[in-house]
RONU-282967 format. One record per residue: x negated, y, z of N, C-alpha, C, O in turn; residue in three letters. Coordinates in steps of 0.1 Angstrom, whole numbers, plus 5000, padded with zeros to 4 digits. Layout:
<pts>
{pt {X; Y; Z}; {X; Y; Z}; {X; Y; Z}; {X; Y; Z}; "ala"}
...
</pts>
This chain:
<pts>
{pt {0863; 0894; 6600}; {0872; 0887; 6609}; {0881; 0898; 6616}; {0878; 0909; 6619}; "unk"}
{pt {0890; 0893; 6619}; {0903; 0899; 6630}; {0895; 0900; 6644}; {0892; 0891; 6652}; "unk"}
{pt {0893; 0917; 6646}; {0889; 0918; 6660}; {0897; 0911; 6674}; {0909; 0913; 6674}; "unk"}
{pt {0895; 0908; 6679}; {0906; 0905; 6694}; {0907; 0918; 6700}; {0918; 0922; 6698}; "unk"}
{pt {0899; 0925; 6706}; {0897; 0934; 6711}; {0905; 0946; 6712}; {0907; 0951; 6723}; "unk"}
{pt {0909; 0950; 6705}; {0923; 0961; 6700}; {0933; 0952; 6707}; {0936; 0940; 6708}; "unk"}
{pt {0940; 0966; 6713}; {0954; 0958; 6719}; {0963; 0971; 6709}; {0961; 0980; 6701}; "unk"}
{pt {0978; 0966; 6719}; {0986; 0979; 6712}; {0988; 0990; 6720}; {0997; 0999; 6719}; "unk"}
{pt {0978; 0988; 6729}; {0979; 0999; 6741}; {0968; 1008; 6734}; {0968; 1020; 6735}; "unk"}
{pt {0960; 1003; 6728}; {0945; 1012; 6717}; {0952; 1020; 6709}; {0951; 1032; 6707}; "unk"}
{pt {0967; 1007; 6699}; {0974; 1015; 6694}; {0981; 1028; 6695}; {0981; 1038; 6688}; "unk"}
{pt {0986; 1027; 6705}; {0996; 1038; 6714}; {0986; 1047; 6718}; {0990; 1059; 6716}; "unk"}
{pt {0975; 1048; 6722}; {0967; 1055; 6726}; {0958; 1068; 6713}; {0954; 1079; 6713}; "unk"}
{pt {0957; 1055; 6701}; {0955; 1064; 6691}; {0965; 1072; 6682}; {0964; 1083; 6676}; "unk"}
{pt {0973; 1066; 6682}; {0991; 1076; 6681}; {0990; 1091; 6689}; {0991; 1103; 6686}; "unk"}
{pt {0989; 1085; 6699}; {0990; 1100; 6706}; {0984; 1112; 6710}; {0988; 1122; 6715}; "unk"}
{pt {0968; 1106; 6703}; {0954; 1113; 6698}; {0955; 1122; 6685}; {0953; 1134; 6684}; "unk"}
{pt {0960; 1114; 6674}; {0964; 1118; 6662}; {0976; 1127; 6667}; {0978; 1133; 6656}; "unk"}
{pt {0984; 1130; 6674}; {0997; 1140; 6674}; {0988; 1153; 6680}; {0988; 1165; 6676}; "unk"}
{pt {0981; 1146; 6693}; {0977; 1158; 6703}; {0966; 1165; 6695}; {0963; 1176; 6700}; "unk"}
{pt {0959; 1161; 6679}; {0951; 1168; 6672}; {0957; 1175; 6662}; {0951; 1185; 6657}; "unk"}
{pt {0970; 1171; 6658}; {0980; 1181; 6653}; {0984; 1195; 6658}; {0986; 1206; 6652}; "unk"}
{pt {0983; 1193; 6669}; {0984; 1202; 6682}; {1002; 1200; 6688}; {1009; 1209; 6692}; "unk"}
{pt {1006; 1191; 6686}; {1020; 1187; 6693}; {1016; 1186; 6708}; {1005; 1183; 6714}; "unk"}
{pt {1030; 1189; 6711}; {1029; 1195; 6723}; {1042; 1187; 6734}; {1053; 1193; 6732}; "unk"}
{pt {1043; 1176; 6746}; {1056; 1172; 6751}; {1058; 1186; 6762}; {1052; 1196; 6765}; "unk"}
{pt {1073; 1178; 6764}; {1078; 1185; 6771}; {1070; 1188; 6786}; {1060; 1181; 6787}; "unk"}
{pt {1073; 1195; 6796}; {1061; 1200; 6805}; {1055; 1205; 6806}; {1052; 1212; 6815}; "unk"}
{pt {1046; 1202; 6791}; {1037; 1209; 6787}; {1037; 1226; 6787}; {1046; 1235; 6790}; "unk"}
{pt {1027; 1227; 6784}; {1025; 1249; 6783}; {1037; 1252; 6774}; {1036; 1249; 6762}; "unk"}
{pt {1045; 1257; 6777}; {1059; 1266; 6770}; {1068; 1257; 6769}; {1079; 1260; 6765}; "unk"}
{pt {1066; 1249; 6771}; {1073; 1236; 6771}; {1082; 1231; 6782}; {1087; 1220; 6781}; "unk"}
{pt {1085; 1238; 6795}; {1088; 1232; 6806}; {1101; 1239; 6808}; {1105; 1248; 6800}; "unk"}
{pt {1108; 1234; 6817}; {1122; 1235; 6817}; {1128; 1250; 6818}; {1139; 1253; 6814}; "unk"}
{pt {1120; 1258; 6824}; {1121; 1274; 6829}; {1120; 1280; 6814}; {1125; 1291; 6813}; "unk"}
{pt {1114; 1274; 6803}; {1108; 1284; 6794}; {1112; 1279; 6782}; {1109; 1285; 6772}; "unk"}
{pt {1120; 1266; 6781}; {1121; 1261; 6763}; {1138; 1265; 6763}; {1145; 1262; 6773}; "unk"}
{pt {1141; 1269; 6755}; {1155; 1271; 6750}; {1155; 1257; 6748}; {1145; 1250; 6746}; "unk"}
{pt {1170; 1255; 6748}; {1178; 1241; 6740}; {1181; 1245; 6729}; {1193; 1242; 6727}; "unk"}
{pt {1175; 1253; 6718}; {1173; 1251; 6705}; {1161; 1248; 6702}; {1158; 1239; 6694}; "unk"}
{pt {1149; 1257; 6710}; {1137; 1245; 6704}; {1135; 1230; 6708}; {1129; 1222; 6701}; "unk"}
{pt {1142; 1227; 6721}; {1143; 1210; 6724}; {1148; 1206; 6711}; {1142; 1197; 6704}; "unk"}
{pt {1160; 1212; 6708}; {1163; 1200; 6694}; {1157; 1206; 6683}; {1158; 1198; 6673}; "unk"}
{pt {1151; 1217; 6679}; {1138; 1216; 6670}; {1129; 1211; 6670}; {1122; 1212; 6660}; "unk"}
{pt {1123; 1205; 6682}; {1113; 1198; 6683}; {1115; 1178; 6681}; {1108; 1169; 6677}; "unk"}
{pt {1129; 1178; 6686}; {1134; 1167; 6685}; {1138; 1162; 6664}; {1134; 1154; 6655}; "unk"}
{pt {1146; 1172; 6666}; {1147; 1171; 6647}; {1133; 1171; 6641}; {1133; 1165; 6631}; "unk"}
{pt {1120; 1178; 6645}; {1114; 1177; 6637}; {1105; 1161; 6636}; {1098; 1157; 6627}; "unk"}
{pt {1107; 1155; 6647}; {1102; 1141; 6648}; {1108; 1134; 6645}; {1103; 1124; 6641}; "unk"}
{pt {1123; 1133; 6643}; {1133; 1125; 6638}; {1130; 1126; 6621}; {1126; 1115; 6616}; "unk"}
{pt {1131; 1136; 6614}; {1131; 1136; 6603}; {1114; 1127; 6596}; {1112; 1119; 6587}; "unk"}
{pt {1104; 1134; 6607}; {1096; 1127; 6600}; {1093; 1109; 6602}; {1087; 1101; 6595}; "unk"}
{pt {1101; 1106; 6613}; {1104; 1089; 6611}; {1112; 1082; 6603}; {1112; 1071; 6598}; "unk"}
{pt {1122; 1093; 6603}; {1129; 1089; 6588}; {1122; 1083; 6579}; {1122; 1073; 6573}; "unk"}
{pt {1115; 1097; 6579}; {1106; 1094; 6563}; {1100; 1085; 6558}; {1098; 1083; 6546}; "unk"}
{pt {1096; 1076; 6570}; {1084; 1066; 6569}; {1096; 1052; 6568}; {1095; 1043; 6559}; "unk"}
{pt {1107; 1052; 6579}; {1117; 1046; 6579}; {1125; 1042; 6565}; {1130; 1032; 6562}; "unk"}
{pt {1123; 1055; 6558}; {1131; 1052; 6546}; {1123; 1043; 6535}; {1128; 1035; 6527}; "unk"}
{pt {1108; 1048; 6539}; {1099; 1043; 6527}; {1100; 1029; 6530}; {1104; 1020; 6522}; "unk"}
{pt {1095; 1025; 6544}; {1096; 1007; 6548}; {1107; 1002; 6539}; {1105; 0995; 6529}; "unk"}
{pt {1119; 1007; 6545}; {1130; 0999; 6535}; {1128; 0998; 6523}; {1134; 0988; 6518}; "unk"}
{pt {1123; 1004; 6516}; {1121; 1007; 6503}; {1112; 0996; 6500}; {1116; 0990; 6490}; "unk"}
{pt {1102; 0990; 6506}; {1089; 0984; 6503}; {1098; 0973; 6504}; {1096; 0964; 6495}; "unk"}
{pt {1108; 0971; 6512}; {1115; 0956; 6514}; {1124; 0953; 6507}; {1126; 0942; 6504}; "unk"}
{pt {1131; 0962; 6502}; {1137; 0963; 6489}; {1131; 0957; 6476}; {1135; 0948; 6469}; "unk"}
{pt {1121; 0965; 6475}; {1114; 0961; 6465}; {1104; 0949; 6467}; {1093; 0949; 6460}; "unk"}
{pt {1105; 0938; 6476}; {1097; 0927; 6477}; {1080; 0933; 6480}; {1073; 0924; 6477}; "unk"}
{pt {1075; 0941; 6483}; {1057; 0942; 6478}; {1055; 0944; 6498}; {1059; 0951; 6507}; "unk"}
{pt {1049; 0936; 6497}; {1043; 0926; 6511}; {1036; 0941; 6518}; {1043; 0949; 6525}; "unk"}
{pt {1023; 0943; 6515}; {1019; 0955; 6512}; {1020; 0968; 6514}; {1013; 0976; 6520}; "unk"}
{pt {1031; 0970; 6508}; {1037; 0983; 6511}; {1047; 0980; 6524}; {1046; 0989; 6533}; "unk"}
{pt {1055; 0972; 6526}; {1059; 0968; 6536}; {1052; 0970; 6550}; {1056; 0977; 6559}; "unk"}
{pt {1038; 0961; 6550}; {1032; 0964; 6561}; {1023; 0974; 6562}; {1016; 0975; 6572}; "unk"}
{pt {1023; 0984; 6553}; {1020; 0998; 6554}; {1032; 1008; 6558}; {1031; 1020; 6562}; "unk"}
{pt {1046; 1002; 6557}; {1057; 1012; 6562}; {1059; 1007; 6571}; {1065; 1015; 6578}; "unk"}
{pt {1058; 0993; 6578}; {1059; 0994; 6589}; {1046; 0999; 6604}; {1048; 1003; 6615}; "unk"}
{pt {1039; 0997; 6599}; {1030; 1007; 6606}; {1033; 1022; 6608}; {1034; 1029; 6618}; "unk"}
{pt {1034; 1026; 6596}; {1037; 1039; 6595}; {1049; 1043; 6606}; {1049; 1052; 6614}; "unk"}
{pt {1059; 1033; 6604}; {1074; 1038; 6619}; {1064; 1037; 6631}; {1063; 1046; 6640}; "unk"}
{pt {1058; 1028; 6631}; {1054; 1024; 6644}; {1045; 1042; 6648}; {1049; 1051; 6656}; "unk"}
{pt {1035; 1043; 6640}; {1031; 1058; 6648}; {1038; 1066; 6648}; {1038; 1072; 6659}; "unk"}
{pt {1050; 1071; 6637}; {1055; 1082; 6642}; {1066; 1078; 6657}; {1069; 1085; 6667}; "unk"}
{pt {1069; 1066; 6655}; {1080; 1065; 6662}; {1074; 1064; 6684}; {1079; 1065; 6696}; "unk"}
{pt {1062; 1060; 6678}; {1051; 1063; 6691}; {1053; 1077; 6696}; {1057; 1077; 6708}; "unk"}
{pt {1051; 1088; 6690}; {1051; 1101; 6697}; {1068; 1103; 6699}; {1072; 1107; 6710}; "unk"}
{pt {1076; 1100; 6688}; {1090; 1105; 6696}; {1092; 1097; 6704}; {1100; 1103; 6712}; "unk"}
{pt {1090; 1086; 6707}; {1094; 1077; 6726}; {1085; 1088; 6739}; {1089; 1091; 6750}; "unk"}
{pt {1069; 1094; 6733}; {1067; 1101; 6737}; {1072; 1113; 6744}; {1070; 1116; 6756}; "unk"}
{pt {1076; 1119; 6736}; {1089; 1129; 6734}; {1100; 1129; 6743}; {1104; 1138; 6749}; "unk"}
{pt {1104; 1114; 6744}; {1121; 1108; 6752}; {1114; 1109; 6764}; {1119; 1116; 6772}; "unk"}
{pt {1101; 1103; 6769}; {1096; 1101; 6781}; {1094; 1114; 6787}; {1102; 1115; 6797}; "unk"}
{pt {1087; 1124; 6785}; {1084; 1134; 6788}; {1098; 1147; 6791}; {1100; 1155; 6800}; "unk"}
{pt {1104; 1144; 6782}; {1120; 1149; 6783}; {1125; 1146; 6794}; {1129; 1154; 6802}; "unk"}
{pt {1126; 1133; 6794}; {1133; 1130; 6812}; {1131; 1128; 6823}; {1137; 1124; 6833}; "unk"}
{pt {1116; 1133; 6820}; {1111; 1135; 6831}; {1114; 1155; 6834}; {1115; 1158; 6846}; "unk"}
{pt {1114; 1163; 6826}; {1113; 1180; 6827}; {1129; 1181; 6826}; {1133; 1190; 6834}; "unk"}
{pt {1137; 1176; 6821}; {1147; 1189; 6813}; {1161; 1176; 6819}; {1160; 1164; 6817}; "unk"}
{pt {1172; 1182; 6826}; {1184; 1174; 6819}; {1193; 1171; 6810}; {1199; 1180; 6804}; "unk"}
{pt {1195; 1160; 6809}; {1198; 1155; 6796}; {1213; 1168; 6792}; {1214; 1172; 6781}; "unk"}
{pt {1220; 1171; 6800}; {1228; 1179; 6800}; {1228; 1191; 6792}; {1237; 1196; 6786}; "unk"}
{pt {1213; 1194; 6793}; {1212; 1210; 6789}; {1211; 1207; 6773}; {1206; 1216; 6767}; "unk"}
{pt {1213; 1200; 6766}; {1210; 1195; 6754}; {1231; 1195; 6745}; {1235; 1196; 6733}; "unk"}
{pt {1237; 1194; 6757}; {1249; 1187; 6751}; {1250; 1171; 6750}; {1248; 1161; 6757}; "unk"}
{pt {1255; 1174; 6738}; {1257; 1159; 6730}; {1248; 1153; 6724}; {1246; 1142; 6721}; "unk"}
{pt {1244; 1163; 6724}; {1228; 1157; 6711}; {1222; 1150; 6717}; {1224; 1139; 6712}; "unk"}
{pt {1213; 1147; 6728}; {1206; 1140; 6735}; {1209; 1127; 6730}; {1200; 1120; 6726}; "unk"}
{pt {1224; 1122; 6731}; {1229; 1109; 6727}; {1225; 1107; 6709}; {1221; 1096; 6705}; "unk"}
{pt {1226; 1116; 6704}; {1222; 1117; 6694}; {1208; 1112; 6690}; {1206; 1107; 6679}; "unk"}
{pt {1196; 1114; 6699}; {1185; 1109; 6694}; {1185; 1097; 6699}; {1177; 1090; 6692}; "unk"}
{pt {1192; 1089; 6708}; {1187; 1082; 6717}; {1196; 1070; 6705}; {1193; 1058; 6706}; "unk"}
{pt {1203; 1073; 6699}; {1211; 1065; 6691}; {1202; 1061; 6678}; {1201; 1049; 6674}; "unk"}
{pt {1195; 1072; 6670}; {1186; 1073; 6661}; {1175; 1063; 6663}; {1171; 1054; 6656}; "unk"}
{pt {1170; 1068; 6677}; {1155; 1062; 6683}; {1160; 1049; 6679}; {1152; 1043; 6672}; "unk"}
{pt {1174; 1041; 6684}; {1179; 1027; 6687}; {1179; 1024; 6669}; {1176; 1013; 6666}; "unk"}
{pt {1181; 1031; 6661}; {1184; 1025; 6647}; {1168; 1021; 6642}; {1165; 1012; 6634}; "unk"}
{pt {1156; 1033; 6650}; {1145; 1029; 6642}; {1136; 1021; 6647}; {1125; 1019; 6643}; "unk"}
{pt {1143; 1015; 6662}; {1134; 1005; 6665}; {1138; 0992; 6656}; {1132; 0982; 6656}; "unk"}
{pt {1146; 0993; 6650}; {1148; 0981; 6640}; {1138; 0977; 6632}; {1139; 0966; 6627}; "unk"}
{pt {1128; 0984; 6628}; {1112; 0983; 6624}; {1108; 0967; 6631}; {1101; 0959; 6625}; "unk"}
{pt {1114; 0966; 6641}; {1108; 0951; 6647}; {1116; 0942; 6634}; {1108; 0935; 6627}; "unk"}
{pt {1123; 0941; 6633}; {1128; 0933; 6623}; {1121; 0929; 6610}; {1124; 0919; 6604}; "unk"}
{pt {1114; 0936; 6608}; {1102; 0937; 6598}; {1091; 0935; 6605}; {1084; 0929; 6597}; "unk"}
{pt {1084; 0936; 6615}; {1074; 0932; 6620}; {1074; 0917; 6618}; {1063; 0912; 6614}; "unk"}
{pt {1083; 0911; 6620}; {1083; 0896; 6621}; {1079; 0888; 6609}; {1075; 0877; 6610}; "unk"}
{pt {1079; 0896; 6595}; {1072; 0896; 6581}; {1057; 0887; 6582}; {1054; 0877; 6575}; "unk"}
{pt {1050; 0897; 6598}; {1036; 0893; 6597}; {1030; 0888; 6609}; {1032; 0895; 6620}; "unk"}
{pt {1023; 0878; 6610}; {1016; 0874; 6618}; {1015; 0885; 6630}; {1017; 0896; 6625}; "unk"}
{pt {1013; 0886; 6644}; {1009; 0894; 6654}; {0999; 0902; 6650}; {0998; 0914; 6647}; "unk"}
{pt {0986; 0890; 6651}; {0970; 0896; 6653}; {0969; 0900; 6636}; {0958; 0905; 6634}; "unk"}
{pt {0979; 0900; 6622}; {0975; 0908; 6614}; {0983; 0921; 6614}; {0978; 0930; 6607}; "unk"}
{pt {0993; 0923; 6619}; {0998; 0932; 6622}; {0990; 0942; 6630}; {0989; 0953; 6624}; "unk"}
{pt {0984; 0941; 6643}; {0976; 0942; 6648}; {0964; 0954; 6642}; {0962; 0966; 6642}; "unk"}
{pt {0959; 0942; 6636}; {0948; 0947; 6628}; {0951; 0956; 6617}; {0943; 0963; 6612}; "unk"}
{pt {0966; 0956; 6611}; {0968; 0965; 6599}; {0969; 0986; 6608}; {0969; 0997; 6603}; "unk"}
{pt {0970; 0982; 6621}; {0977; 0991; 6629}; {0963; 1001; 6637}; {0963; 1012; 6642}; "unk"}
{pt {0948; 0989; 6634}; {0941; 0995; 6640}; {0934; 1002; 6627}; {0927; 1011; 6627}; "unk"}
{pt {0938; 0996; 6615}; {0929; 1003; 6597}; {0937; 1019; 6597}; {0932; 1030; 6593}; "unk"}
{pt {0952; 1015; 6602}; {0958; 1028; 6599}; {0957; 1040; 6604}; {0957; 1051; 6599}; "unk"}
{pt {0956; 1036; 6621}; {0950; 1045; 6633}; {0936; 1052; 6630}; {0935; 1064; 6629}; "unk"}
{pt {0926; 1044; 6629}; {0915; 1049; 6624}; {0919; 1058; 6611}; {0917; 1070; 6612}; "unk"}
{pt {0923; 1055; 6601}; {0921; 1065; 6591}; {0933; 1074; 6589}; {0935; 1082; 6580}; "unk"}
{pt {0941; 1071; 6599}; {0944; 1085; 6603}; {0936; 1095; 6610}; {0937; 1106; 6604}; "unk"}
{pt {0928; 1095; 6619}; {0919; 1097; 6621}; {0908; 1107; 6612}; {0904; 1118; 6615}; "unk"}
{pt {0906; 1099; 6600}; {0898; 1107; 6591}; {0902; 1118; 6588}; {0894; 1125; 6582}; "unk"}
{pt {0912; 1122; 6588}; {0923; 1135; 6582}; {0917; 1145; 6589}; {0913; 1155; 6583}; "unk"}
{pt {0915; 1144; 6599}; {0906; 1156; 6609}; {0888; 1162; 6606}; {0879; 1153; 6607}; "unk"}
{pt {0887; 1169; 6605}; {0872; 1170; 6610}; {0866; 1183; 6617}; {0872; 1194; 6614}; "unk"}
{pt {0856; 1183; 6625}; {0857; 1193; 6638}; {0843; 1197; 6629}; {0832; 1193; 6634}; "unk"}
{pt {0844; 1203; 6619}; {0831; 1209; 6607}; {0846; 1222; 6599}; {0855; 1219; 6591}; "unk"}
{pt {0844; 1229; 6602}; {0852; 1241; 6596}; {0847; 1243; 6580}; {0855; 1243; 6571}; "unk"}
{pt {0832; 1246; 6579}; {0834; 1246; 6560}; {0840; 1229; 6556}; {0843; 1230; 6544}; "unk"}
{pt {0841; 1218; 6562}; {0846; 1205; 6554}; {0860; 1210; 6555}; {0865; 1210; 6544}; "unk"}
{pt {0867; 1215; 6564}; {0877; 1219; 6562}; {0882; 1229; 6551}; {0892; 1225; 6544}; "unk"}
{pt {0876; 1240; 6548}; {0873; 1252; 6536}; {0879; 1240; 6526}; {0890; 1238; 6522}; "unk"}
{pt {0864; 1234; 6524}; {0864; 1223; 6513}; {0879; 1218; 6511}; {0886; 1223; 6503}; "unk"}
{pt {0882; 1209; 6519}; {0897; 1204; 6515}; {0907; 1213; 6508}; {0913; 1211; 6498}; "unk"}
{pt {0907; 1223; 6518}; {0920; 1232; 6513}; {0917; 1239; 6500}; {0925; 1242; 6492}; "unk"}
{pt {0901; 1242; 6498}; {0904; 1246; 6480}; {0905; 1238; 6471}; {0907; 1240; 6459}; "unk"}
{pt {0904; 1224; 6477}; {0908; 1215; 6462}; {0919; 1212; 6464}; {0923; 1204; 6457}; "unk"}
{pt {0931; 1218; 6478}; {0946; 1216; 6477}; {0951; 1225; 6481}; {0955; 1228; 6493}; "unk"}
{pt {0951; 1236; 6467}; {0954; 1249; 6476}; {0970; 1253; 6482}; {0972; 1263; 6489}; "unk"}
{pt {0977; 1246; 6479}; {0997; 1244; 6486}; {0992; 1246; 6499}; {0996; 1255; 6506}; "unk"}
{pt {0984; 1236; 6501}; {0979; 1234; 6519}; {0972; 1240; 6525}; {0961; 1244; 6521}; "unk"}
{pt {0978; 1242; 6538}; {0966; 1250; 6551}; {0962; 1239; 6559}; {0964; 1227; 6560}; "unk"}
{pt {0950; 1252; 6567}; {0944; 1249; 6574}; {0950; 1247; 6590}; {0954; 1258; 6595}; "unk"}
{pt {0951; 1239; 6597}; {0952; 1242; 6609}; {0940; 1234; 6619}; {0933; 1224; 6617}; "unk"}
{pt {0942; 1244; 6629}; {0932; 1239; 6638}; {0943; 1239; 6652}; {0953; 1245; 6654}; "unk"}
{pt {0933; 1228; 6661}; {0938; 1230; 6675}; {0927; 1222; 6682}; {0918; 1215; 6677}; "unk"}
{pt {0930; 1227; 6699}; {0918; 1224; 6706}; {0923; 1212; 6710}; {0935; 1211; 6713}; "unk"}
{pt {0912; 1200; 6712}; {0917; 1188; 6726}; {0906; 1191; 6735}; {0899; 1200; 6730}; "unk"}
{pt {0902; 1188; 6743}; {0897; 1186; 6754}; {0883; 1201; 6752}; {0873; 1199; 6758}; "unk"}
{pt {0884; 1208; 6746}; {0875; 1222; 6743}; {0870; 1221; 6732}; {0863; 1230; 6728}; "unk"}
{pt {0874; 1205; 6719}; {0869; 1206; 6708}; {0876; 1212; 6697}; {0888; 1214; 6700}; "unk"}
{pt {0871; 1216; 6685}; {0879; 1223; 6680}; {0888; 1213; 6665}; {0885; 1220; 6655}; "unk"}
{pt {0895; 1204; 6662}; {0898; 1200; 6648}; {0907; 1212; 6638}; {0914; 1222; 6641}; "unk"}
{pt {0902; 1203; 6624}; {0907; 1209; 6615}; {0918; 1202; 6603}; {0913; 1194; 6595}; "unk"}
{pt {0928; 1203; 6604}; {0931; 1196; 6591}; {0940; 1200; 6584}; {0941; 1212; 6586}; "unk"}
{pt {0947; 1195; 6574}; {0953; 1202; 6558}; {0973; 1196; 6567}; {0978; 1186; 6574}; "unk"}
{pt {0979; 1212; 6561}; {0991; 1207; 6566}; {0997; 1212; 6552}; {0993; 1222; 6546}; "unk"}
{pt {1010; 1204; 6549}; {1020; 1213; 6545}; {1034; 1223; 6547}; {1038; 1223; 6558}; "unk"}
{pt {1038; 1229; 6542}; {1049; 1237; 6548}; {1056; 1230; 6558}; {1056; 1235; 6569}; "unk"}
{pt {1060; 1223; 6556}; {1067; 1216; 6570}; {1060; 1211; 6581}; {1065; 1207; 6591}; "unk"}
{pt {1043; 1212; 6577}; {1038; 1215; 6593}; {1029; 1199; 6592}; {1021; 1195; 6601}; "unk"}
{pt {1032; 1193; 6583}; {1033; 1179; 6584}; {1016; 1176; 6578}; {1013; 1177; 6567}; "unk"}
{pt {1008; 1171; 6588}; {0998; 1166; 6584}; {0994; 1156; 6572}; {0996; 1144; 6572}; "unk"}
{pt {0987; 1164; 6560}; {0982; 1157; 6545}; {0972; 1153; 6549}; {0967; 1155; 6561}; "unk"}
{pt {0966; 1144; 6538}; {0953; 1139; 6532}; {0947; 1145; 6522}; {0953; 1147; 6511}; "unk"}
{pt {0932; 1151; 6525}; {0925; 1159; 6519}; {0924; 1148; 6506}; {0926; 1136; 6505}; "unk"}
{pt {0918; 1160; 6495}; {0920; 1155; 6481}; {0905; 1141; 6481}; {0894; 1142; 6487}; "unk"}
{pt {0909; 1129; 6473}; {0901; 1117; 6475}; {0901; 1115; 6485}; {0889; 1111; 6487}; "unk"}
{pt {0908; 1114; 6496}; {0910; 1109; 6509}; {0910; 1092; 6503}; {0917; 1090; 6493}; "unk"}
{pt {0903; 1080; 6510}; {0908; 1066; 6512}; {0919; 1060; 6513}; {0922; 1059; 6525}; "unk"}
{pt {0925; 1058; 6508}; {0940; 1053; 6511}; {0932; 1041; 6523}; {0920; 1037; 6522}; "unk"}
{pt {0942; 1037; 6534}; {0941; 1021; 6539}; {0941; 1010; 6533}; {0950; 1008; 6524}; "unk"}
{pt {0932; 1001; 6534}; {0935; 0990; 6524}; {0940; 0979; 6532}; {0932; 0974; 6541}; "unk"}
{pt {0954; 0974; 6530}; {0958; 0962; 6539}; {0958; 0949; 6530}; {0958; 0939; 6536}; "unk"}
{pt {0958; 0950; 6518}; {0959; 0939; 6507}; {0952; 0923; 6515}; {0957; 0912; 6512}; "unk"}
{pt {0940; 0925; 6524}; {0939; 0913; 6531}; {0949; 0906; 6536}; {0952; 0894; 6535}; "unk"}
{pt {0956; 0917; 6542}; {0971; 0912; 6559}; {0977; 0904; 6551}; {0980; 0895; 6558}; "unk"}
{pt {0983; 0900; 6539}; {0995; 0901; 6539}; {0995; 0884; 6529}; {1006; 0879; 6526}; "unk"}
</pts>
């Protein structure tokens, strides 16, 4: 059965669990505050969340394109997390830095952000509470990507050796997971895919 219990505040909450075990970092934060970040790392940090919403952005369309229910409500989840930490991002920004110190660009994300909240447009595909539920399969096994066991980590990265290891601390624990060159958190080799084939 469809839990009730999960809201999208669990959702949002586990979004920003999954970044903070990345080791992403908002604005305010340690090196991150207005005394210490150049306005080239603000928009490297900004580009680097933009592109990866894209990514996910591009695949949704793709799924809708291509009619498969499925992959649809697996790409639209997918905007929805990444697109969780860059609102993140916008929040914390205007709260530390002015928009000024950025130029033009500032308008620039804020224009982007507005194209990829169109993801709602496709939510409307699926019921709430299966939506819902597709958002709490994906959160959790995002989730799995991590583990705070350093040889399971070993393990991963020799059966994908392109990929490293990174670690970062949350709250004094230590995680581990498989990244690629662009920094971008993989799935260790036989990782679960999500199964939404129920939702849809």
């Amino acid at each position: 059965g469809i839990g009730m219990s999960y809201t999208e505040q669990d959702f949002i909450k586990g979004c920003i669990i999954f970044n903070r075990l990345c080791g992403n970092k908002l604005f305010g934060e340690d090196g991150l505050t207005y005394d210490m970040v150049s306005p080239a790392q603000c928009v490297t940090i900004f580009q680097k969340q933009l592109a990866i919403v894209h990514e996910e952005f591009d695949e949704m369309l793709r799924a809708a394109a291509a009619k498969d229910r499925v992959e649809l409500l697996d790409g639209v989840v997918d905007v929805k997390v990444t697109l969780v930490w860059l609102m993140e991002l916008m929040k914390s920004f205007d709260g530390e830095i002015p928009k000024s110190y950025l130029g033009d660009y500032y308008k620039d994300v804020l224009r982007l952000a507005n194209i990829y909240q169109s993801h709602k447009l496709f939510e409307n595909c699926f019921s709430p509470e299966y939506l819902l539920e597709a958002c709490r399969r994906v959160a959790e096994n995002n989730l799995s990507k991590y583990t705070i066991d350093k040889a399971v980590a070993e393990k991963w990265q020799s059966e994908s050796p392109v990929l490293s290891i990174r670690s970062s601390v949350v709250d004094g624990t230590v995680y581990y997971c498989l990244v690629n060159a662009e920094g971008k958190v993989k799935k260790p080799e036989g990782f679960k895919p999500v199964y939404l084939g129920d939702l849809v």
